[in-house]
C-alpha positions in Angstrom: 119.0 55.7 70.1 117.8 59.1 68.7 118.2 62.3 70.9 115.2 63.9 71.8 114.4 67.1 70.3 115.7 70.2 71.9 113.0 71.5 74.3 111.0 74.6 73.6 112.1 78.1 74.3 112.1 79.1 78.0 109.5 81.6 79.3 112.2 84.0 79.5 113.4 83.4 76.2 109.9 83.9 75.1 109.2 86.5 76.8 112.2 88.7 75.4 111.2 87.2 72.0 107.3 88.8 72.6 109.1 91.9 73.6 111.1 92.1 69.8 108.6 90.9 67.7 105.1 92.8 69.8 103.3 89.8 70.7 101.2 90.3 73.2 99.0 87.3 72.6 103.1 85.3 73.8 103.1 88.0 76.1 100.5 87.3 77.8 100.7 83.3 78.1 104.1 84.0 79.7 102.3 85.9 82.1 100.0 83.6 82.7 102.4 80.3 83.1 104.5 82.2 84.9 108.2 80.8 85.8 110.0 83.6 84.0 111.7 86.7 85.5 110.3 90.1 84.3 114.2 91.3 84.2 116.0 88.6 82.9 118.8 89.6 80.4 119.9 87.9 77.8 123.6 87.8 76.5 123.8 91.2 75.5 122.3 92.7 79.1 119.4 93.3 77.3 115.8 92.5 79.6 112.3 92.5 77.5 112.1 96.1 78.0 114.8 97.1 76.4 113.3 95.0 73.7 110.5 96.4 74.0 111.1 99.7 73.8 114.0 99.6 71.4 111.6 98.2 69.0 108.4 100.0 69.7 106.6 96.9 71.0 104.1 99.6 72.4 101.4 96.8 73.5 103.9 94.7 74.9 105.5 97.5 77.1 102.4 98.6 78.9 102.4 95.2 80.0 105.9 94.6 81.0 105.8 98.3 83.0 102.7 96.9 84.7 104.2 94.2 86.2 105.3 94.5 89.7 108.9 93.5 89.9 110.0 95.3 86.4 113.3 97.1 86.6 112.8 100.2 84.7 116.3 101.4 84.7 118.0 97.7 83.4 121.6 98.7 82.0 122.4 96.4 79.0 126.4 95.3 78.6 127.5 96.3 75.7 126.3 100.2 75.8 125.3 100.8 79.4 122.3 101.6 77.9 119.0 101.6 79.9 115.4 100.9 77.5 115.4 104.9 78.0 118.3 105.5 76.1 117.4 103.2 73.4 114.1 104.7 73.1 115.0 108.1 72.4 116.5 106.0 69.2 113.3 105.6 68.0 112.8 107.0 64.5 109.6 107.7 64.3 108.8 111.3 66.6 105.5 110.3 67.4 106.7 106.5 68.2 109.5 107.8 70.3 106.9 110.4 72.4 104.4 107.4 73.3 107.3 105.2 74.0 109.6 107.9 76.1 106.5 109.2 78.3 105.3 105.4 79.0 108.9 104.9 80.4 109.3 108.3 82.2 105.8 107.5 83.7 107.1 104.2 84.8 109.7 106.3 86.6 112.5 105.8 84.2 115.9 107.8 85.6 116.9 110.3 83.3 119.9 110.7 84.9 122.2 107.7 84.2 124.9 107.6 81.6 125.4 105.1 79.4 129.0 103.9 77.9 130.1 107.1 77.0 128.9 109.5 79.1 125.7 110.8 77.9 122.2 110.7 79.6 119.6 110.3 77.3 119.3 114.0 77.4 122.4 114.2 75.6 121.2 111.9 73.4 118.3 113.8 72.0 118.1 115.6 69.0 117.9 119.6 69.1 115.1 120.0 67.2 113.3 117.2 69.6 111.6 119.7 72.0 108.5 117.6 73.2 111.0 115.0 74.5 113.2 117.6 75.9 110.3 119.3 77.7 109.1 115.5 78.6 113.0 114.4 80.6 112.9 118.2 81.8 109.8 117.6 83.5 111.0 114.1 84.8 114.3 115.6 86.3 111.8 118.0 88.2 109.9 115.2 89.7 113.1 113.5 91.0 114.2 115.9 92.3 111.4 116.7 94.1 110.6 112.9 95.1 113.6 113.1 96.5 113.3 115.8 98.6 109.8 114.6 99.9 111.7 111.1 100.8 114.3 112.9 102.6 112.2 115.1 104.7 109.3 111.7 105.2 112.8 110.1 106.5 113.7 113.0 109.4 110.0 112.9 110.2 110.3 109.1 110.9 112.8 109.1 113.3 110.4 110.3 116.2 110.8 112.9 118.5 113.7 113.4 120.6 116.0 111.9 118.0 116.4 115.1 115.5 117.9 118.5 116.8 115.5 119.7 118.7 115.3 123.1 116.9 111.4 123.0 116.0 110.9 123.1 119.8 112.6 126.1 119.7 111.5 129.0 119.8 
């Protein structure tokens, strides 16, 4: 008896593939069949957005930022690279801005460190002063964001349970 033929590619499997190649159109009918996981990485740790943005697949990674459950910050195995890092890669200077300030808007960490050390600061070239002023900006932000969560956090914890110097006087 013949074997059947091997089944079609899975919606993840499609969905990094629309990521590489910028096809929104597969994009899209992943999206709407659903059964696939926005951050599923393949053998190398890499998700769709790394994909995505590795590769400039700029229609494509609007679309996978938009979705809900997307992991912005994915770290890949064989560089502990996150999409960040491999977008600062990008050749082209104009590619590489669009690409860069989609992720940063997404909330991208500028902070991590891939294999060897370096954030994708580190990574940038010194002549690449729009990016620099770009992850500048980004660090400000965090660190910020996290000052505003840490004071929301004391303000949550309801009277009576802090130190009781604002009743002070």
């Amino acid at each position: 008896m013949a074997t059947e033929p091997p089944k079609g590619a899975s919606n993840n499997e499609r969905l990094l593939a629309a990521a590489r190649d910028d096809n929104e159109d597969m994009l899209l009918e992943v999206f709407d069949e659903g059964g696939f996981d926005i951050n599923f990485q393949d053998g190398l740790g890499n998700t769709a957005l790394h994909y995505a943005a590795s590769h400039a697949s700029f229609d494509v990674l609007e679309h996978i930022l938009s979705h809900e459950d997307c992991d912005v910050d994915p770290v890949n195995r064989l560089e502990k690279a996150t999409p960040l890092h491999l977008a600062v890669r990008i050749e082209d200077p104009e590619v590489r801005k669009a690409v860069v300030e989609s992720l940063l808007e997404a909330g991208a960490d500028v902070t991590i460190k891939d294999k060897n050390g370096d954030t994708v600061a580190d990574l940038l070239n010194p002549g690449d002063t729009e990016i620099k002023t770009l992850i500048r900006k980004a660090q400000a932000q965090n660190s910020v964001s996290r000052d505003d969560i840490a004071s929301d956090d004391e303000g949550e914890e309801g009277e009576g349970s802090g130190s009781g110097s604002e009743d002070e006087d």
